[in-house]
C-alpha positions, 0 to 999 in steps of 0.5 A: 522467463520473466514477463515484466521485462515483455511487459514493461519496455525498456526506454529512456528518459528522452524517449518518454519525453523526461529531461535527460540532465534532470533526470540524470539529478535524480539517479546520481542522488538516488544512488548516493542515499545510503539505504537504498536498495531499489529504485526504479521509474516508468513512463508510459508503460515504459521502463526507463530506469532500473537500479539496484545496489548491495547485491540486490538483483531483479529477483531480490524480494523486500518486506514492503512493510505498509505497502500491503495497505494498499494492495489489500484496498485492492483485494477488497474491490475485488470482493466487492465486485465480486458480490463478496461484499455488498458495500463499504457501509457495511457494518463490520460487527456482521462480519464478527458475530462469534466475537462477544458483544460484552467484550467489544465498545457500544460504539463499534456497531457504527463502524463500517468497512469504509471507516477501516479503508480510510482510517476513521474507525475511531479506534484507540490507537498510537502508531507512533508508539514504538513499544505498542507497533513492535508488540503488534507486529513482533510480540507473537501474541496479537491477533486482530480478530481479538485485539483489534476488533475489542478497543476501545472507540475515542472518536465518533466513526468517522469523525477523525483520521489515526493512522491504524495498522490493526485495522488494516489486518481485522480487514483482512481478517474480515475479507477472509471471513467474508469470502470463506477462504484465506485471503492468500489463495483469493489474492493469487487468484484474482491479482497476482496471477492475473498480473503475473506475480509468482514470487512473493510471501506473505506473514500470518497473524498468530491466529493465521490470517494474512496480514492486511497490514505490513506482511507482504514480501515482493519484487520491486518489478511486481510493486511496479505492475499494483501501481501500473494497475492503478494507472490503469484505472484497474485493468491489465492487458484487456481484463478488468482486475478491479473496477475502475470506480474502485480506484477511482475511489482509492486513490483521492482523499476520503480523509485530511491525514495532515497538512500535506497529504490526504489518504483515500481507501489504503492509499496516500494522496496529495493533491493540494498543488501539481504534480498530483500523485498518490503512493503506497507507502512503507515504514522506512522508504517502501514506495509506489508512487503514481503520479497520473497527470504524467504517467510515471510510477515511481518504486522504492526499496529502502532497509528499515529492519532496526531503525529508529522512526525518526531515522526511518521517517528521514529515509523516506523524506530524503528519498522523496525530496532528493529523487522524487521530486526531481523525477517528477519535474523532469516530465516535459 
């Protein structure tokens, strides 16, 4: 029996107070968006739409690519609550101490968990490098205990946001370091059981750490319950996941990503005009998107193995500008 259906009652739109006609909009585009695989909407802890296409089911898991971002800030509120680690100004050179300082940047001792949370390490990095993500992610060779934690530093700690997935795998490597366990078992234990997610895997990096990254693959219904947790200022049926001041925290900006859109501890935010909302966001159209003012989680699914950025990038802005928002002004 799947729980998310007791969890999440299903509802209509009009039922949660959401223009039926607009709404309506939103659906018909979301279905004619040629990559689609997933799409789905709740309002106030209600279910009100739930699609799926190309033979994709319920059960159907996705690789959510950068969506792993984010539920790794997650799991570093837990180790932090848990005492797992003191606090984000930590150094991360304390968490490292076999690696030699002869082969690491001067300035990589100024650099603290919160610098890696929030995109500000300063480390040399191009995610806009297709030859350089594809050798990090599909090279088989890379590993963030060493590749990552010995680039060179361009920028002051702190000074400047570039958008970094291998800092968010030598986090991830961190944590499992820290908490003298692999990150896999303190995640089932702390966030999916708790939340009652079962069916998932989740990539190593050729050293064996679980990426913080892009590896992990899910049910769309499961991404819906991280970003209901969220909304819920971390708490899941009458227990505390994570601390509120966590999320909190998370989910407003900590750093000017760009003109639109600021990014908080693993999460992107945009808070610049109403509708305020933050979002999970993967290579390609993998979305949670909360928007709190109004109650609504918003998940996408989109296939991505292959595509070009550009291409990937048009996914993502023709799911948000064709749906999304459409969604979003159907709350009355």
């Amino acid at each position: 029996m799947d729980s998310s259906v007791d969890y999440f009652p299903k509802s209509t739109p009009a039922q949660q107070q959401m223009d039926p006609a607009l709404f309506a909009q939103a659906a018909k585009s979301a279905a004619d968006l040629p990559n689609l695989y997933s799409y789905l909407v709740l309002r106030n802890g209600h279910l009100v739409h739930e699609y799926y296409a190309q033979d994709n089911t319920r059960s159907t898991k996705h690789h959510i690519r950068s969506i792993t971002k984010s539920i790794t800030s997650i799991l570093t509120g837990i180790a932090i609550d848990q005492g797992i680690i003191k606090h984000v100004d930590q150094r991360i050179l304390d968490y490292f101490p076999q690696v030699p300082t002869d082969t690491i940047d001067s300035k990589v001792k100024d650099i603290t968990l919160e610098h890696l949370l929030t995109m500000t390490s300063g480390f040399a990095w191009d995610e806009g490098s297709e030859e350089a993500v594809v050798e990090w992610f599909f090279g088989g060779k890379q590993v963030a205990i060493t590749d990552s934690l010995t680039r060179s530093v361009e920028h002051e700690p702190g000074s400047h946001f570039n958008y970094d997935s291998p800092s968010a795998d030598l986090l991830a490597t961190l944590l499992a370091i820290a908490m003298q366990n692999d990150l896999c078992r303190f995640a089932i234990q702390h966030l999916f059981n708790p939340l009652d997610i079962h069916d998932f895997e989740w990539e190593r990096d050729p050293a064996g750490y679980y990426r913080g990254s892009a590896g992990l693959v899910m049910r769309p219904i499961d991404l819906a319950k991280i970003g209901q947790l969220t909304l819920q200022n971390g708490q899941w049926q009458e227990q505390q996941i994570v601390s509120k001041e966590w999320v909190e925290q998370s989910v407003v900006t900590q750093a000017i990503a760009n003109q639109e859109s600021g990014y908080g501890r693993l999460w992107w935010v945009k808070e610049n005009e109403p509708p305020r909302f933050y979002a999970a966001v993967g290579y390609g159209g993998q979305f949670i998107t909360v928007a709190p003012e109004q109650q609504i989680i918003i998940v996408a699914i989109h296939e991505w193995w292959d595509l070009p950025s550009g291409s990937a990038g048009k996914q993502s802005t023709d799911f948000n500008s064709q749906v999304l928002t459409k969604v979003l002004e159907s709350a009355i």
